[in-house]
Every structure is written in C-alpha cells, then in structure tokens.
Backbone atoms as SQL, in Angstrom:
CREATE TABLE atoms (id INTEGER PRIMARY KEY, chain TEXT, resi INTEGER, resn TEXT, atom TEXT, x REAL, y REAL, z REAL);
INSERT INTO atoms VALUES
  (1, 'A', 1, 'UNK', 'N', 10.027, 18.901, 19.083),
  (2, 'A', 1, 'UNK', 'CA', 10.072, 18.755, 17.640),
  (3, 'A', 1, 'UNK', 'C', 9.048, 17.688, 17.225),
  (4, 'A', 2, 'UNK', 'N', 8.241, 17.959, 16.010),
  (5, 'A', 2, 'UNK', 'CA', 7.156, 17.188, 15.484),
  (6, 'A', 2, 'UNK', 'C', 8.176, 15.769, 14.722),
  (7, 'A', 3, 'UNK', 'N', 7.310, 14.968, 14.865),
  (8, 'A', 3, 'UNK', 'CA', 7.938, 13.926, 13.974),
  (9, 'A', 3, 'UNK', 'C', 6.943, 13.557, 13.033),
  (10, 'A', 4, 'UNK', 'N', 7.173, 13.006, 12.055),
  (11, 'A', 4, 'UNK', 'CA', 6.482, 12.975, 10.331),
  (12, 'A', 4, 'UNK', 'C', 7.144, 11.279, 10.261),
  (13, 'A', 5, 'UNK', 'N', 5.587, 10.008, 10.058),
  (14, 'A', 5, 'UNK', 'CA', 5.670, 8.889, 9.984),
  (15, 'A', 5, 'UNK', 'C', 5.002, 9.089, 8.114),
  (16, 'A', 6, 'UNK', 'N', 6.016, 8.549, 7.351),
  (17, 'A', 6, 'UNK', 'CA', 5.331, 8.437, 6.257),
  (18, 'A', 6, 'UNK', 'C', 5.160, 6.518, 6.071),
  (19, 'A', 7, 'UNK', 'N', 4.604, 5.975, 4.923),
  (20, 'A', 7, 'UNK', 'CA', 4.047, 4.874, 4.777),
  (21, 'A', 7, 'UNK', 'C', 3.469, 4.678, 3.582),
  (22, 'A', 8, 'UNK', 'N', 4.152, 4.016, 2.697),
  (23, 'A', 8, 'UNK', 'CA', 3.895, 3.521, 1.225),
  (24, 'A', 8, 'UNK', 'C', 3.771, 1.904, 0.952),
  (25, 'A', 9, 'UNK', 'N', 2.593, 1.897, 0.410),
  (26, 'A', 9, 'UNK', 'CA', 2.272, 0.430, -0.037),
  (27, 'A', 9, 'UNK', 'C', 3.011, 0.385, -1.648),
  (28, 'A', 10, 'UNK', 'N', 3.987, -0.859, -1.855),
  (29, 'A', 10, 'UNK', 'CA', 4.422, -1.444, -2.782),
  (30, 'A', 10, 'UNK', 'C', 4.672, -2.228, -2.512),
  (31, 'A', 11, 'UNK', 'N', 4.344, -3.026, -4.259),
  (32, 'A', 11, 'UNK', 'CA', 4.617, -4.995, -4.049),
  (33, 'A', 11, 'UNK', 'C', 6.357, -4.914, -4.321),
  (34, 'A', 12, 'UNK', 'N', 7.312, -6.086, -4.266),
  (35, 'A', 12, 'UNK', 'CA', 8.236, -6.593, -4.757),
  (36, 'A', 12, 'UNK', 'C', 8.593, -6.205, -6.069),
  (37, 'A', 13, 'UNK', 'N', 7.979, -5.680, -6.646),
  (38, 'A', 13, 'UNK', 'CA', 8.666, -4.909, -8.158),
  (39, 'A', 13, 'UNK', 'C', 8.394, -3.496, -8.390),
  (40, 'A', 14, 'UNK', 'N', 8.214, -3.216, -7.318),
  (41, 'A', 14, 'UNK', 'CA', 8.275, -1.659, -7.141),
  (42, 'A', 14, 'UNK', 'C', 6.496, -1.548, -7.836),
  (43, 'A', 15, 'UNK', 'N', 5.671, -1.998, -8.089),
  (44, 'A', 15, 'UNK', 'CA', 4.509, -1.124, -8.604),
  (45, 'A', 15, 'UNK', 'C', 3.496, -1.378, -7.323),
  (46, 'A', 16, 'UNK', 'N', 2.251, -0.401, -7.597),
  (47, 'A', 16, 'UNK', 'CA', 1.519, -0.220, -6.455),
  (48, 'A', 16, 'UNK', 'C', -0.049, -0.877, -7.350),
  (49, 'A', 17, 'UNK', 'N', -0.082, -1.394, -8.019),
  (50, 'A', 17, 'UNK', 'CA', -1.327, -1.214, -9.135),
  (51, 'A', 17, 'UNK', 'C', -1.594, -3.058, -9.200),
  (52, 'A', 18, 'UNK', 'N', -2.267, -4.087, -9.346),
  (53, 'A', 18, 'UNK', 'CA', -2.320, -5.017, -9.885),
  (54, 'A', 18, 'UNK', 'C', -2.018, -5.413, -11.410),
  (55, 'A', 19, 'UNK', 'N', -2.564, -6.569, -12.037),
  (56, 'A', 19, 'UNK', 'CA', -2.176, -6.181, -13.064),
  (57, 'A', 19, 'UNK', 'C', -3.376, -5.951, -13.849),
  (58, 'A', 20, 'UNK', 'N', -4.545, -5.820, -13.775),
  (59, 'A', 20, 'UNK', 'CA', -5.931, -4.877, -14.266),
  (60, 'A', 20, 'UNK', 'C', -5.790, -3.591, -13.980),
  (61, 'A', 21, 'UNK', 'N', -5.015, -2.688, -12.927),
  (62, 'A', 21, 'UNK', 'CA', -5.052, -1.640, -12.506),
  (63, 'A', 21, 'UNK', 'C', -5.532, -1.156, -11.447),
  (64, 'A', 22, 'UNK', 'N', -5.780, -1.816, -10.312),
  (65, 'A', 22, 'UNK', 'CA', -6.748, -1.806, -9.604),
  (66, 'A', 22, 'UNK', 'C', -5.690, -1.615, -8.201),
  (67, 'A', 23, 'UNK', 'N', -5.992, -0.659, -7.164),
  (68, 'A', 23, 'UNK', 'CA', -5.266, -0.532, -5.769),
  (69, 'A', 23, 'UNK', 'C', -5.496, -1.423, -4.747),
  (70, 'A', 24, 'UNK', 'N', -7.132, -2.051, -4.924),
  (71, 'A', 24, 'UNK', 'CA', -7.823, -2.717, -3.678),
  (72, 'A', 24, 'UNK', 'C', -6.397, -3.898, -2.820),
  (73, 'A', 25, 'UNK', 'N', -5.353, -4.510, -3.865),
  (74, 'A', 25, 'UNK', 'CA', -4.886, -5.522, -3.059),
  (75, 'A', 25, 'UNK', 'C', -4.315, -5.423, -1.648),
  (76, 'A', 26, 'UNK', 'N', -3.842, -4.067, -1.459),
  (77, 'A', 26, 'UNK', 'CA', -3.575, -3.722, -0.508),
  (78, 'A', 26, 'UNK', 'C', -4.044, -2.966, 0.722),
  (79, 'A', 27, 'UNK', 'N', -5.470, -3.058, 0.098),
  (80, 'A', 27, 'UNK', 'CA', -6.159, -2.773, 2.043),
  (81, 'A', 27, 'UNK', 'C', -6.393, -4.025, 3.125),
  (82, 'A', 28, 'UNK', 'N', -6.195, -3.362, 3.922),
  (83, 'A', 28, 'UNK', 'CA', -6.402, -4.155, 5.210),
  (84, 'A', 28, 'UNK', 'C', -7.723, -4.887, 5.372),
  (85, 'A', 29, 'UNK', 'N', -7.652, -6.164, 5.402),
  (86, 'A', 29, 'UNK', 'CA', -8.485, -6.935, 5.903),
  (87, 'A', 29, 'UNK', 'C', -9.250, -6.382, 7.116),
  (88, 'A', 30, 'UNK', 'N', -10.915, -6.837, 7.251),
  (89, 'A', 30, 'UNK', 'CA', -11.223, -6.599, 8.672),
  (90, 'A', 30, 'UNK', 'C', -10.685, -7.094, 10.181),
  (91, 'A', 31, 'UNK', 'N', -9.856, -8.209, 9.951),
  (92, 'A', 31, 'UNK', 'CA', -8.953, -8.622, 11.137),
  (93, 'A', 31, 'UNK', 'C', -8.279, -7.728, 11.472),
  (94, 'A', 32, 'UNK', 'N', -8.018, -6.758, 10.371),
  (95, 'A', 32, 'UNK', 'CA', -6.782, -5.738, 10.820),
  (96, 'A', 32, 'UNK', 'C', -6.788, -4.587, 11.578);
C-alpha cells in the first residue's frame, strides 16, 4: 500500500500570507 505525506506551511493564526501578502516567509533557508 502507497502512503501519501502531505505538508502545509501556516503561521500561529492560521494564515499562510504575511501581512503585505507575500508567501516568501516560509521558504527554507540555504542551510536547509
């Protein structure tokens, strides 16, 4: 049987957006 890893970025108040609108806060650094 296949297994299915899902994975969602959200801050502490449930939104995914900054507050300009913007996604970038949550990519990975190059350390990562």
């Amino acid at each position: 049987m296949a297994h299915l890893i899902y994975s969602a970025i959200s801050s502490l108040d449930g939104y995914i957006e900054d507050s300009e609108g913007k996604f970038d806060w949550a990519a990975p650094d190059e350390e990562v």
